[in-house]
TIRO-2110 file (N, C-alpha, C; in Angstrom, 1 decimal):
// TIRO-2110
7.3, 41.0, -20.4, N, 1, A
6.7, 40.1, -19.4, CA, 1, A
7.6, 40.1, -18.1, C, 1, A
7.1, 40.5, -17.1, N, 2, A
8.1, 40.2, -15.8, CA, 2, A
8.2, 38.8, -15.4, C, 2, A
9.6, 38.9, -14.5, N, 3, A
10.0, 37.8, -14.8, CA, 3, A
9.4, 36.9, -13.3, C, 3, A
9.5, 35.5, -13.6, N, 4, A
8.8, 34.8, -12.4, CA, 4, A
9.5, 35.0, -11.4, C, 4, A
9.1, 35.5, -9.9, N, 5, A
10.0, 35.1, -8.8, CA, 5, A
10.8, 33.8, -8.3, C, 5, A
11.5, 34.0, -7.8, N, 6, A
12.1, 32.7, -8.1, CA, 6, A
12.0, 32.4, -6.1, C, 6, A
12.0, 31.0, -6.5, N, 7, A
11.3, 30.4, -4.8, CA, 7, A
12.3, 29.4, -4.4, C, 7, A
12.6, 29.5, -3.1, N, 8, A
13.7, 29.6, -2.3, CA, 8, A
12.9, 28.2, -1.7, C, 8, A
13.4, 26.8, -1.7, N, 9, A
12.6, 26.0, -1.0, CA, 9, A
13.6, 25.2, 0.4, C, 9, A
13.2, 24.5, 1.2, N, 10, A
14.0, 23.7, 2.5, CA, 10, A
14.5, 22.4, 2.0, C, 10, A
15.8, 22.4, 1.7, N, 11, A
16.2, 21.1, 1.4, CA, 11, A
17.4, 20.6, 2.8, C, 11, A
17.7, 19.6, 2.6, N, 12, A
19.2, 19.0, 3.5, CA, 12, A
19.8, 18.4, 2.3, C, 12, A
21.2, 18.0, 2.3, N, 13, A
22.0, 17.2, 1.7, CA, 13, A
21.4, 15.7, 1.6, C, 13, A
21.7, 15.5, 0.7, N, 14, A
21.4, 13.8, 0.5, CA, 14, A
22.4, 13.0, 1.5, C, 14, A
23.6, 13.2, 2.0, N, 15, A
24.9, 13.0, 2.9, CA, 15, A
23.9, 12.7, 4.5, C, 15, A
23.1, 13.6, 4.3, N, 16, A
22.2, 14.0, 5.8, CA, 16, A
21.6, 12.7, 5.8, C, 16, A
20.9, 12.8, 4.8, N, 17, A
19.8, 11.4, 4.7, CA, 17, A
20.6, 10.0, 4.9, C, 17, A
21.6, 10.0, 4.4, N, 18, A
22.4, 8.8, 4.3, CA, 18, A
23.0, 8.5, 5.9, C, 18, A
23.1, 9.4, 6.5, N, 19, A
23.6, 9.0, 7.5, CA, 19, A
22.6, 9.0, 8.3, C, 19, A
21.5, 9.1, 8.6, N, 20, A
20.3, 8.8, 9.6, CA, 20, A
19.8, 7.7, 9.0, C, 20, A
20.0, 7.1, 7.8, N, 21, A
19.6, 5.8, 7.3, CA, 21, A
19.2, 6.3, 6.1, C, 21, A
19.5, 5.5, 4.7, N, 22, A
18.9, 5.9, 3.7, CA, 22, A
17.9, 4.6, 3.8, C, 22, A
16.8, 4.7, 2.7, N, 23, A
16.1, 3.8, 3.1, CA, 23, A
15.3, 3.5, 1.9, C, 23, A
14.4, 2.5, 1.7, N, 24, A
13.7, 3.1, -0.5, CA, 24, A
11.9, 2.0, 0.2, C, 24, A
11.0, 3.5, 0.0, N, 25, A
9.8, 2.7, 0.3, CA, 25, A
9.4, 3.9, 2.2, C, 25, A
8.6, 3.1, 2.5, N, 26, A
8.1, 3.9, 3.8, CA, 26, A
9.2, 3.4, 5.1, C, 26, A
9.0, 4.7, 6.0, N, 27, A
9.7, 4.2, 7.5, CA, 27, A
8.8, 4.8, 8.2, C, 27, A
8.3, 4.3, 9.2, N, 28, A
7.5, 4.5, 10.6, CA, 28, A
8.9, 5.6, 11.8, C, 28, A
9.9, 5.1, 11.6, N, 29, A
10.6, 5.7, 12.8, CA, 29, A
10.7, 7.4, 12.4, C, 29, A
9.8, 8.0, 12.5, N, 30, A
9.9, 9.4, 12.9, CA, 30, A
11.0, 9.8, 13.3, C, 30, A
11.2, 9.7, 14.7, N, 31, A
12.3, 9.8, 16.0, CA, 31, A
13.8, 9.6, 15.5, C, 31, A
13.8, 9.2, 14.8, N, 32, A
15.5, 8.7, 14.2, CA, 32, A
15.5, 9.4, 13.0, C, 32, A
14.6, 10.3, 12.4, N, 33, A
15.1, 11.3, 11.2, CA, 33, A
14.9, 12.7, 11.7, C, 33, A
13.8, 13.1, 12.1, N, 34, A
12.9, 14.7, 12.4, CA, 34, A
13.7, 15.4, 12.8, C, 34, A
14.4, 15.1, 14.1, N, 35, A
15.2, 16.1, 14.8, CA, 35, A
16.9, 16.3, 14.0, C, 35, A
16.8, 15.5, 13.1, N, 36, A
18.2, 16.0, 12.3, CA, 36, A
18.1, 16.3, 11.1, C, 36, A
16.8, 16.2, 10.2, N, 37, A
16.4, 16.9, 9.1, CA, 37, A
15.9, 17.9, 9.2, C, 37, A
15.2, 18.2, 10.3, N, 38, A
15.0, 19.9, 10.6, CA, 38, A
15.6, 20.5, 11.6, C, 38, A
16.8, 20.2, 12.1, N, 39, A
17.7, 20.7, 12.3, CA, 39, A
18.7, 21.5, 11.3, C, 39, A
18.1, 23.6, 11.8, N, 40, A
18.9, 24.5, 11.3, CA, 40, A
20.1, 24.6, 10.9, C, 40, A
20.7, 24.3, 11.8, N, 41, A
22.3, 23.6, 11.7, CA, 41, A
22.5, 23.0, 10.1, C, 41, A
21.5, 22.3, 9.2, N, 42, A
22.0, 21.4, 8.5, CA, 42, A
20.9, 21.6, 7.5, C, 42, A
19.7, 22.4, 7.3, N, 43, A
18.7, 22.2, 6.7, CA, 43, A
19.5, 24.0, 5.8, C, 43, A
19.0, 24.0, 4.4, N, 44, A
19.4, 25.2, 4.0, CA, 44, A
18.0, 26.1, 2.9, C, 44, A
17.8, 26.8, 2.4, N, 45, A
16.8, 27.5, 1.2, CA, 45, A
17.6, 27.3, -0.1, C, 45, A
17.2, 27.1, -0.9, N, 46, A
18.0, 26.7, -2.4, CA, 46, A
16.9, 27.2, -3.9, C, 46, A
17.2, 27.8, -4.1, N, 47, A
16.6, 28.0, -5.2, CA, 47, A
15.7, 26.3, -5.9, C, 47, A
14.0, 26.5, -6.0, N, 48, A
13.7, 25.2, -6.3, CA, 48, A
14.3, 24.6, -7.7, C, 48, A
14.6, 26.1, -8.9, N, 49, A
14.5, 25.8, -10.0, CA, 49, A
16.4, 24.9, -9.7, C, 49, A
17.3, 24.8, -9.1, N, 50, A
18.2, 24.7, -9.2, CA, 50, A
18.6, 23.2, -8.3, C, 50, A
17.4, 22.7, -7.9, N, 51, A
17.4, 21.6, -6.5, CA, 51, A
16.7, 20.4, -7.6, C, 51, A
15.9, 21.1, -8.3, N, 52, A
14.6, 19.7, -9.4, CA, 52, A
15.6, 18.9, -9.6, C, 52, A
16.7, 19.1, -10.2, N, 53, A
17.2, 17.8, -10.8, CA, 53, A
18.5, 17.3, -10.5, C, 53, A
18.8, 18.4, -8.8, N, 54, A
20.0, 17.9, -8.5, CA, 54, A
19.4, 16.7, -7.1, C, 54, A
20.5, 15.2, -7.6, N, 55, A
19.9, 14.3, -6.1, CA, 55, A
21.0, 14.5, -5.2, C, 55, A
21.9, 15.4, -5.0, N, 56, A
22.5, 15.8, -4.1, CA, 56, A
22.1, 16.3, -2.6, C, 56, A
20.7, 17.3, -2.9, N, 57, A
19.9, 17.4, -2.3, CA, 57, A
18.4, 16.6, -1.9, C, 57, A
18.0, 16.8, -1.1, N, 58, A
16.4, 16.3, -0.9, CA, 58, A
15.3, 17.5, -0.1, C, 58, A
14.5, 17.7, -1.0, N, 59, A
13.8, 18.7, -0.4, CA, 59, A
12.5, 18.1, 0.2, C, 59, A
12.5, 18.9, 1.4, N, 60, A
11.8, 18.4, 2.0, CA, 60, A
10.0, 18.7, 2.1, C, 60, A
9.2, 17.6, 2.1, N, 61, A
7.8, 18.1, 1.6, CA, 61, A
7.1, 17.1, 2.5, C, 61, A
6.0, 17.8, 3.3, N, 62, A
5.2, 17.8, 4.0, CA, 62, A
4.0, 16.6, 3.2, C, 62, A
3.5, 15.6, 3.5, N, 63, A
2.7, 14.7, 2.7, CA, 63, A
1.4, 14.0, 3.6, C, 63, A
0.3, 15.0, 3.5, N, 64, A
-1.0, 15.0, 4.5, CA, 64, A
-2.1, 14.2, 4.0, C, 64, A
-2.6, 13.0, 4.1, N, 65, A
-3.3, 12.0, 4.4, CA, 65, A
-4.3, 12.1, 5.2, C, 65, A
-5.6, 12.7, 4.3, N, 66, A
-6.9, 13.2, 4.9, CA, 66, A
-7.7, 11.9, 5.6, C, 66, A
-7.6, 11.5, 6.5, N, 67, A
-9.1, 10.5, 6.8, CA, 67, A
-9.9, 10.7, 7.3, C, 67, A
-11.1, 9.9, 7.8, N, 68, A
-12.3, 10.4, 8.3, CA, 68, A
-13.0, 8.4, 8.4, C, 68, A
-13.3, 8.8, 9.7, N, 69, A
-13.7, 7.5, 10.5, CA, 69, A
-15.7, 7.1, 10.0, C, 69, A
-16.1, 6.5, 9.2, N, 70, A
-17.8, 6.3, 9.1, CA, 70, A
-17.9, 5.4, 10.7, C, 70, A
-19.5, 6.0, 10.5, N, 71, A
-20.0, 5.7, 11.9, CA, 71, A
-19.9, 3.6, 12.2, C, 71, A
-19.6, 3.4, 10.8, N, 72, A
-19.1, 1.8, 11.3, CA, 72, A
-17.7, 1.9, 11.7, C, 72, A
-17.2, 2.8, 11.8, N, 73, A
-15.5, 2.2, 12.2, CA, 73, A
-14.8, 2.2, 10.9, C, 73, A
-15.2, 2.7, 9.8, N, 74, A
-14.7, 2.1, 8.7, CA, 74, A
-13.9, 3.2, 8.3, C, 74, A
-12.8, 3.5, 8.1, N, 75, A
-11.5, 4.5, 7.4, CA, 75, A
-11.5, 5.0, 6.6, C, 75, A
-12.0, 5.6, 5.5, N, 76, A
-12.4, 6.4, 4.5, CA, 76, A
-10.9, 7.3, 3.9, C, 76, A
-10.6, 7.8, 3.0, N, 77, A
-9.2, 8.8, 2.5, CA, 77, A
-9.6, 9.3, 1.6, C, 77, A
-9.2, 10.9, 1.7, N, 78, A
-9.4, 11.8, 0.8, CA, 78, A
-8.1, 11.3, -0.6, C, 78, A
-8.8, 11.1, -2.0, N, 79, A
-8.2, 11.1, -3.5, CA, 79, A
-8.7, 11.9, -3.9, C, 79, A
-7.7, 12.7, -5.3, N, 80, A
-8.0, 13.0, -6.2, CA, 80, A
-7.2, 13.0, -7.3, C, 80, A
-7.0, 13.6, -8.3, N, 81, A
-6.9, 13.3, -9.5, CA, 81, A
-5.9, 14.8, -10.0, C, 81, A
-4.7, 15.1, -10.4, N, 82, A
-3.9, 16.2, -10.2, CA, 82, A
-4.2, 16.1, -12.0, C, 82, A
-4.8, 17.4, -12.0, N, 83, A
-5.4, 17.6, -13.4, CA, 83, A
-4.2, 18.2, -14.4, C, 83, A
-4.2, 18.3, -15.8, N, 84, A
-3.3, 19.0, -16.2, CA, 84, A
-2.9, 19.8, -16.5, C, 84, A
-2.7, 20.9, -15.5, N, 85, A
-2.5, 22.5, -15.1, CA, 85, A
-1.9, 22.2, -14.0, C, 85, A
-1.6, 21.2, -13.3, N, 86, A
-0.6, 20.8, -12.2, CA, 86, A
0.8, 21.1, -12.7, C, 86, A
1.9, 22.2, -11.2, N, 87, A
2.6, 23.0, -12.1, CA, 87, A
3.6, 21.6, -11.9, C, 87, A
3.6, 20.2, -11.5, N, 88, A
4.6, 19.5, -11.5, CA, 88, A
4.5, 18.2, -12.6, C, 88, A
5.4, 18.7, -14.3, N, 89, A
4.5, 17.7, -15.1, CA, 89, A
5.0, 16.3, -15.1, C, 89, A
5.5, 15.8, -13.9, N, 90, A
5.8, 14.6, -13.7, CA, 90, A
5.3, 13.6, -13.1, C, 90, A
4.1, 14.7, -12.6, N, 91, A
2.9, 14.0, -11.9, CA, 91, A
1.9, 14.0, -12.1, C, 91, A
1.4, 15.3, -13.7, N, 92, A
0.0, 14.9, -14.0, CA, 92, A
-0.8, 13.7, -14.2, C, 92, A
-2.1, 14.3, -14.3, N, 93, A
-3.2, 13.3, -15.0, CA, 93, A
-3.0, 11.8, -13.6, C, 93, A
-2.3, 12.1, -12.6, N, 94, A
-1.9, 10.7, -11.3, CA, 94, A
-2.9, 11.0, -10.4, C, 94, A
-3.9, 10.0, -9.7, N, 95, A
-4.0, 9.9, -8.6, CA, 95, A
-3.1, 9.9, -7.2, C, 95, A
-4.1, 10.3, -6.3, N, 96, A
-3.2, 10.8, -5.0, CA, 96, A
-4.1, 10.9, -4.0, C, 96, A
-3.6, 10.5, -3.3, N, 97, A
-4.2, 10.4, -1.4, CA, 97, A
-3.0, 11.8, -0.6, C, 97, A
-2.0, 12.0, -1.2, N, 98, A
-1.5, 13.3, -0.5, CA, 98, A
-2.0, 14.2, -0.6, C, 98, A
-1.5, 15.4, 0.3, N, 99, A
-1.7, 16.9, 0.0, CA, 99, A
-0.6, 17.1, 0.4, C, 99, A
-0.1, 18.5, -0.2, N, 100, A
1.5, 19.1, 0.3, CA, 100, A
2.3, 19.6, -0.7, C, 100, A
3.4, 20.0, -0.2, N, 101, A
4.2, 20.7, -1.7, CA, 101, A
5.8, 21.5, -0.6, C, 101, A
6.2, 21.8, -1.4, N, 102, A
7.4, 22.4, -0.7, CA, 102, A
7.4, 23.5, 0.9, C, 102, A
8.3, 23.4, 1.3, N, 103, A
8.4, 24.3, 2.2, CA, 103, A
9.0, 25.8, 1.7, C, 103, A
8.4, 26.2, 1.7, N, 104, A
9.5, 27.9, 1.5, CA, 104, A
9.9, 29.0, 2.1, C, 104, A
11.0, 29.8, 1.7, N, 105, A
11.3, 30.8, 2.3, CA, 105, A
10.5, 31.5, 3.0, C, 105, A
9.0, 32.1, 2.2, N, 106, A
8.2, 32.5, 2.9, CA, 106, A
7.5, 31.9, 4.2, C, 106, A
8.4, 30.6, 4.9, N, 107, A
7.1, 29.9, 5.9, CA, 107, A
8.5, 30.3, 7.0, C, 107, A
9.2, 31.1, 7.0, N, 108, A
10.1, 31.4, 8.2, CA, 108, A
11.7, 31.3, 8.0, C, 108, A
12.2, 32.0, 8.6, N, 109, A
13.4, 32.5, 8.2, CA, 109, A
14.8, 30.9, 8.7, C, 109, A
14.6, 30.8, 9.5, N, 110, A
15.0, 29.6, 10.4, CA, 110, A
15.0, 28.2, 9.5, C, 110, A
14.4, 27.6, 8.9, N, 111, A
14.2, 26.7, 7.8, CA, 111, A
14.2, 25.3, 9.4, C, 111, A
13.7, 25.5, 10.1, N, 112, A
13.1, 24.6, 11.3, CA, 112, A
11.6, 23.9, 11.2, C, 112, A
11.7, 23.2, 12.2, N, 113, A
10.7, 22.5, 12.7, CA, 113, A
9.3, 23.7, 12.6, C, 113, A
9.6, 25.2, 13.2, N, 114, A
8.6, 26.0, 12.9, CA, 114, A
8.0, 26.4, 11.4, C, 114, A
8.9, 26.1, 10.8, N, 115, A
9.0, 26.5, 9.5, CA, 115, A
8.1, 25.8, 8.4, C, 115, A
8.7, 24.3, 9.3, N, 116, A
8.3, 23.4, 8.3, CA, 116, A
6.5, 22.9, 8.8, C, 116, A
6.6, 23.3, 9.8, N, 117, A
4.8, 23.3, 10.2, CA, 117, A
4.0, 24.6, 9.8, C, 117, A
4.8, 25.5, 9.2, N, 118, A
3.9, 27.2, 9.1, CA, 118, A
4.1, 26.4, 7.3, C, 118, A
4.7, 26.1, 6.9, N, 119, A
4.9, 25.4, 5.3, CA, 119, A
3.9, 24.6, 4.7, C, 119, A
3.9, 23.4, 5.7, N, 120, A
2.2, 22.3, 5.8, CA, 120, A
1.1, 23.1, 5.8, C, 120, A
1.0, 23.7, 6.7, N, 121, A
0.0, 24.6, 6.6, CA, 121, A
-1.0, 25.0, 5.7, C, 121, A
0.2, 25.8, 5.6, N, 122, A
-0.2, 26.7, 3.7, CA, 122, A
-0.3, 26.4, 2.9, C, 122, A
0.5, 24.8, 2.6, N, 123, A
-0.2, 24.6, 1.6, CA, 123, A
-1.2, 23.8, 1.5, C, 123, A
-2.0, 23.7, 3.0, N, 124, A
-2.8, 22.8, 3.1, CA, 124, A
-4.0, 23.7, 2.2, C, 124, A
-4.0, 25.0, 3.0, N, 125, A
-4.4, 26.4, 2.8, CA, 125, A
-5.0, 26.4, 1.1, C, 125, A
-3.7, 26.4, 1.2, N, 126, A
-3.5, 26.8, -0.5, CA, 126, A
-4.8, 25.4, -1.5, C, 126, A
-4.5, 24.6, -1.0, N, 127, A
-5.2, 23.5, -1.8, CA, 127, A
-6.4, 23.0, -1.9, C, 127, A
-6.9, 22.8, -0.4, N, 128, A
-8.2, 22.6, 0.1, CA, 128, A
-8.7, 23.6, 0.9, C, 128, A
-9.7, 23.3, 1.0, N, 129, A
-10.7, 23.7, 2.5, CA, 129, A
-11.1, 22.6, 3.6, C, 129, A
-11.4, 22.2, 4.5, N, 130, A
-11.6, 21.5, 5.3, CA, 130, A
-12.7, 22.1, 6.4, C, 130, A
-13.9, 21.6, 6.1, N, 131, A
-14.8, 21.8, 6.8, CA, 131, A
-14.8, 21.4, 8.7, C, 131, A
-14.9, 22.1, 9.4, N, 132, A
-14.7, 21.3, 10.8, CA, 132, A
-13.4, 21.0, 11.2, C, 132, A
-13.2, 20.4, 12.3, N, 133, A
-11.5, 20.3, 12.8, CA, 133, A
-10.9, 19.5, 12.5, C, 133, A
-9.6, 19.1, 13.1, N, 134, A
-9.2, 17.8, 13.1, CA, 134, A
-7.9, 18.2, 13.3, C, 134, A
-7.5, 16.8, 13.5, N, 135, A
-5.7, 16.4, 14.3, CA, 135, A
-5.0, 15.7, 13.6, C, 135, A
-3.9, 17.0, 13.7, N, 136, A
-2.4, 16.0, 12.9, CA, 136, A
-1.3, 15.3, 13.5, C, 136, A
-1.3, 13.8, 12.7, N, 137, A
-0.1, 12.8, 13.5, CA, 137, A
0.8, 12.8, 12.5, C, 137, A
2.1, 13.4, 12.7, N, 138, A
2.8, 12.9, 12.1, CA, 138, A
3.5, 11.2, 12.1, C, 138, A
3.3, 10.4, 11.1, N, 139, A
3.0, 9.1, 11.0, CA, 139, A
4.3, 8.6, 10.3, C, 139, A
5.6, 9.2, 9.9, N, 140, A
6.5, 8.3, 9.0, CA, 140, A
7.0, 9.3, 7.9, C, 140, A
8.0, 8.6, 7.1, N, 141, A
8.5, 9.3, 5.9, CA, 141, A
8.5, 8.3, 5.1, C, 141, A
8.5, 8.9, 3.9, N, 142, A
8.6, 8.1, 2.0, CA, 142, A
10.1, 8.8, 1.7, C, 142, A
10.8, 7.9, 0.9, N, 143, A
11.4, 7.8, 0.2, CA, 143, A
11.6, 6.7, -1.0, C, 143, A
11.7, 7.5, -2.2, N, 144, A
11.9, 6.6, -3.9, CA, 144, A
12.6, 7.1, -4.6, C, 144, A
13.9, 6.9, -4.8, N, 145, A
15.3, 7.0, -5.5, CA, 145, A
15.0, 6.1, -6.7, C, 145, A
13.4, 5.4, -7.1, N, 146, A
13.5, 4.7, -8.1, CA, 146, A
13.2, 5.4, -9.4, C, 146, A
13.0, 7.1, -9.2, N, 147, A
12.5, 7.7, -10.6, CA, 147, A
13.0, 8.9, -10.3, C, 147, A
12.9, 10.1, -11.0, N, 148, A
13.8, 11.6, -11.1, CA, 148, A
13.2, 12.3, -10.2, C, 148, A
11.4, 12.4, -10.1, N, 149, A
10.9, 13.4, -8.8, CA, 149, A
11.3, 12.3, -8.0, C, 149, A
11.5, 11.1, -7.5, N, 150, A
11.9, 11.0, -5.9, CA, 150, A
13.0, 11.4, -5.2, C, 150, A
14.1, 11.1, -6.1, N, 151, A
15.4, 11.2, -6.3, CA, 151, A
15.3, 12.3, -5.7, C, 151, A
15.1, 13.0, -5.4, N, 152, A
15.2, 15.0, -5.3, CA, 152, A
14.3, 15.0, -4.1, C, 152, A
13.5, 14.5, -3.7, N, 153, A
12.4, 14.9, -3.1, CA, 153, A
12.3, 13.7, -1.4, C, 153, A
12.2, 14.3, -0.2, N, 154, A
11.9, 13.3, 0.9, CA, 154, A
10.5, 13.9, 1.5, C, 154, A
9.8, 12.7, 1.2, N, 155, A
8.2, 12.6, 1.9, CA, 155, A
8.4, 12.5, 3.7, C, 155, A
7.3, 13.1, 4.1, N, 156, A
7.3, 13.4, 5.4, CA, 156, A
5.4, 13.0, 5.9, C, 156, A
5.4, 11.9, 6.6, N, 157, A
3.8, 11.5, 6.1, CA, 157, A
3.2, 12.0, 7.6, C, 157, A
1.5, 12.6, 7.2, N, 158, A
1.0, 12.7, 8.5, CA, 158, A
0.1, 12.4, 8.3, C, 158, A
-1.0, 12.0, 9.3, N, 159, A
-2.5, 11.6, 8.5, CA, 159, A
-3.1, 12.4, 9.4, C, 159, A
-4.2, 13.1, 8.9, N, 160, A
-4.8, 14.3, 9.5, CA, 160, A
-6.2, 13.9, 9.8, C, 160, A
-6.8, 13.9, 10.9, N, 161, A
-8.2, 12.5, 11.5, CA, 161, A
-9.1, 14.0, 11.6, C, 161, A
-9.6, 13.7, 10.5, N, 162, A
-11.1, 14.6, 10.4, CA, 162, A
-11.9, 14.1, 10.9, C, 162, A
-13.0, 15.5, 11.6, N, 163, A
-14.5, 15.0, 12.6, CA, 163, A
-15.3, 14.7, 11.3, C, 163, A
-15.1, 16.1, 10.3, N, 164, A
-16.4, 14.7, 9.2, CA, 164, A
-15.7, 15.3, 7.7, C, 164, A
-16.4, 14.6, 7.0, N, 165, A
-15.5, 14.3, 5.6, CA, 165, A
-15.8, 15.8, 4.8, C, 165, A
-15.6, 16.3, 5.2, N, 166, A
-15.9, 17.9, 4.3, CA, 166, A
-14.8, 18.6, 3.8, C, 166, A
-14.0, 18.0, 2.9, N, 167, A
-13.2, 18.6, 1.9, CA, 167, A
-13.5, 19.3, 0.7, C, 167, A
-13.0, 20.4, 0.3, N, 168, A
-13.0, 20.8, -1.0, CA, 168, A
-12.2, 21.5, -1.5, C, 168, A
-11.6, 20.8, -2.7, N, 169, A
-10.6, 21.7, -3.9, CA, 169, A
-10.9, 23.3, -3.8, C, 169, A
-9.3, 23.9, -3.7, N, 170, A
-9.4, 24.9, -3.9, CA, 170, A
-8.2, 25.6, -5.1, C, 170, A
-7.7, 24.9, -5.8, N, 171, A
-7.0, 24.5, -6.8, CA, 171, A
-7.6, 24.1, -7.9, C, 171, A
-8.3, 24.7, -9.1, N, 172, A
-9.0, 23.6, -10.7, CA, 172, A
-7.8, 22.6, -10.7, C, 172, A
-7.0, 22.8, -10.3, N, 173, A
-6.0, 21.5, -11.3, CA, 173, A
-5.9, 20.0, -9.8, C, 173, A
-7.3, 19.8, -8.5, N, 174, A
-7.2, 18.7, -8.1, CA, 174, A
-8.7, 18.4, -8.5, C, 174, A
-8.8, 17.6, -9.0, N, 175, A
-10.0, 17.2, -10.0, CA, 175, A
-10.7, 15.5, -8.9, C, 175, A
-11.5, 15.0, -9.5, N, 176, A
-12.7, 14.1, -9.0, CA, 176, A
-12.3, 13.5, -7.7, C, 176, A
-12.5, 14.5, -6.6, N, 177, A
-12.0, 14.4, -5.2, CA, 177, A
-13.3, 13.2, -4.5, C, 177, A
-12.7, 13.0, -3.5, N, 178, A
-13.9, 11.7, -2.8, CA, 178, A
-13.4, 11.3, -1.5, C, 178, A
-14.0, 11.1, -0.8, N, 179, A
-13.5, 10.0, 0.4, CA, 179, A
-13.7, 8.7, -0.2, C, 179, A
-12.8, 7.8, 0.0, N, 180, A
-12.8, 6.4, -0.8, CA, 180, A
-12.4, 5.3, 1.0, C, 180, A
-13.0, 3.8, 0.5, N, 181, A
-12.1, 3.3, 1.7, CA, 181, A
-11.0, 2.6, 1.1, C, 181, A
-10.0, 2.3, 1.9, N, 182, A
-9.1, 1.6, 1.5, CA, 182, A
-8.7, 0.1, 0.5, C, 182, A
-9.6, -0.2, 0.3, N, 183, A
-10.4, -1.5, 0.0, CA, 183, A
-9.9, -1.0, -1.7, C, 183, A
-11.0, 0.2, -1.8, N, 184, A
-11.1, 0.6, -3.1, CA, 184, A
-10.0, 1.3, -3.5, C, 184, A
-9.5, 2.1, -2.8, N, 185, A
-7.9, 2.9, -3.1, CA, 185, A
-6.8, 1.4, -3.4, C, 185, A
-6.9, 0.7, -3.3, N, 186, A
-6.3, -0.2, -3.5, CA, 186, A
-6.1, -1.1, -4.6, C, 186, A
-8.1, -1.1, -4.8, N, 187, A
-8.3, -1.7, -6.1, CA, 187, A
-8.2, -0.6, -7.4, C, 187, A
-7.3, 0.1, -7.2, N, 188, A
-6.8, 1.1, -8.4, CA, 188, A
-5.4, 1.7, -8.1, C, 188, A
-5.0, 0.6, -7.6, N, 189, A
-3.5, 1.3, -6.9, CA, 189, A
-2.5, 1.9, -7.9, C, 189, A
-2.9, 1.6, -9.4, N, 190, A
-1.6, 1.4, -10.5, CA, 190, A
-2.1, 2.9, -10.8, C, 190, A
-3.3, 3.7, -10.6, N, 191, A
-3.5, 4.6, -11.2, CA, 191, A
-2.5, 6.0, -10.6, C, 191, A
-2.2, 5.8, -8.9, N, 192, A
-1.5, 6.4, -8.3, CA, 192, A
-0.7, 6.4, -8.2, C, 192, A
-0.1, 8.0, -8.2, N, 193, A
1.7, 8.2, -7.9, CA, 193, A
2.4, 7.6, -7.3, C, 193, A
3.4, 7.2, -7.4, N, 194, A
4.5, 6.3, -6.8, CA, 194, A
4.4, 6.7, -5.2, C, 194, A
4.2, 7.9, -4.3, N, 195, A
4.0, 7.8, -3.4, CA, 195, A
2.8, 7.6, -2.3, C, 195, A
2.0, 7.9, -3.0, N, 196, A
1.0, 7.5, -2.9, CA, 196, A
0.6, 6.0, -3.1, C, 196, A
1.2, 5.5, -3.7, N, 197, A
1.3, 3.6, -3.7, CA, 197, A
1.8, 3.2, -2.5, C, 197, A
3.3, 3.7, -2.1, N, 198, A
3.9, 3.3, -0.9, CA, 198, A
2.9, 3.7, 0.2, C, 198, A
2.1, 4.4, 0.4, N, 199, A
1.3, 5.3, 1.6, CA, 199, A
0.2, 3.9, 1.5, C, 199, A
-0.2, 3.9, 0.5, N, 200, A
-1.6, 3.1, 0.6, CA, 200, A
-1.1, 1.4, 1.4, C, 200, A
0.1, 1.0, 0.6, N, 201, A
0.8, -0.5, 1.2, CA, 201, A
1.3, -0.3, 2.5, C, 201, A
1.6, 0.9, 3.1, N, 202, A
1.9, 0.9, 4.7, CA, 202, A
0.9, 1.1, 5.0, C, 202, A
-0.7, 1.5, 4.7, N, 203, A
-1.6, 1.4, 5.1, CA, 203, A
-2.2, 0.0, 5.0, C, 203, A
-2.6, -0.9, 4.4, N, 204, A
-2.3, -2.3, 4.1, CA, 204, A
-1.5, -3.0, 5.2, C, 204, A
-0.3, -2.8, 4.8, N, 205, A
0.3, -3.6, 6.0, CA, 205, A
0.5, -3.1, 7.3, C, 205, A
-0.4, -2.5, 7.9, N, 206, A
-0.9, -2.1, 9.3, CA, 206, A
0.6, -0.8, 9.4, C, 206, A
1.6, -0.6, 8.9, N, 207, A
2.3, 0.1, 8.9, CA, 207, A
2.3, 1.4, 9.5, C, 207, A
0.8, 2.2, 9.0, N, 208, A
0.5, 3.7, 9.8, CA, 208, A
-0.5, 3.3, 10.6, C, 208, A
0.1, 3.9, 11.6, N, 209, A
-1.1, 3.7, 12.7, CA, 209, A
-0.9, 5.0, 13.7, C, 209, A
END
């Protein structure tokens, strides 16, 4: 059997994070992390299998928040359900309002700002389809030092304002997808990933905007 390639992902030191503020739960200030977490200078490629379970590092992951406006004004968010053939088994069988996944080697050599938007991208790519256009805001970061994937891992949140709700899986393993409104993402909050909880309560408390 040949052997798996092994994937090279964009982390910074946890030292990095600590000194631009460590923080546990969501932050709106953009501006006071971005330009020193994706700053080359300080950002490196690390093998992923060797980064999972070190919290020395934080790798950095793109975390895309589909909405879509009904003609009442009313806010709608793409969920679904990470089935189990999801290659991260610490997250199966969870609900999720994210999309996203690592940055890697392949999204540019530089491990930058360019890098990490050719990274979003792909794996928007990779996941879904999205019928029609739409615009991305980057909106805040997540962090949760309260379990083993957060520990390792820094959310980077954007919410991406779709002209109309036309999503679809392009992965078997994201299962019973929907536009939902927040009302109802809420009234099932316990079913969703730990980041996806934080996302939904900054959404709640007028936090993303």
């Amino acid at each position: 059997m040949a052997a798996i390639p092994q994937e090279d992902v964009l982390v910074v030191p946890r030292t990095l994070f600590e000194k631009a503020g460590a923080f546990q739960g969501f932050c709106g200030d953009t501006a006071a992390y971005l330009p020193l977490l994706l700053d080359p200078r300080q950002t490196s490629w690390r093998p992923r299998a060797s980064v999972e379970e070190d919290p020395s590092f934080k790798q950095l992951i793109p975390y895309c928040l589909l909405a879509w406006r009904a003609e009442d004004g009313t806010p709608r968010y793409f969920a679904y359900t990470r089935g189990g053939g999801q290659s991260e088994a610490r997250l199966r069988a969870r609900r999720s309002v994210g999309i996203g996944g690592h940055i890697a080697s392949c999204d540019g050599e530089h491990g930058d700002d360019t890098s990490y938007e050719a990274g979003m991208r792909r794996e928007l790519a990779e996941e879904i389809e999205i019928g029609g256009g739409w615009q991305s805001r980057c909106v805040g970061l997540i962090n949760d030092d309260s379990n083993p994937v957060g520990s390792v891992h820094l959310g980077i949140v954007h919410i991406l304002e779709l002209e109309r709700p036309e999503v679809a899986p392009r992965e078997s393993e994201l299962v019973d997808c929907g536009f939902e409104t927040l009302d109802a993402l809420l009234a099932a909050r316990e079913k969703f990933e730990t980041w996806s909880q934080i996302t939904l309560d900054a959404l709640r408390s007028g936090l993303l905007v």
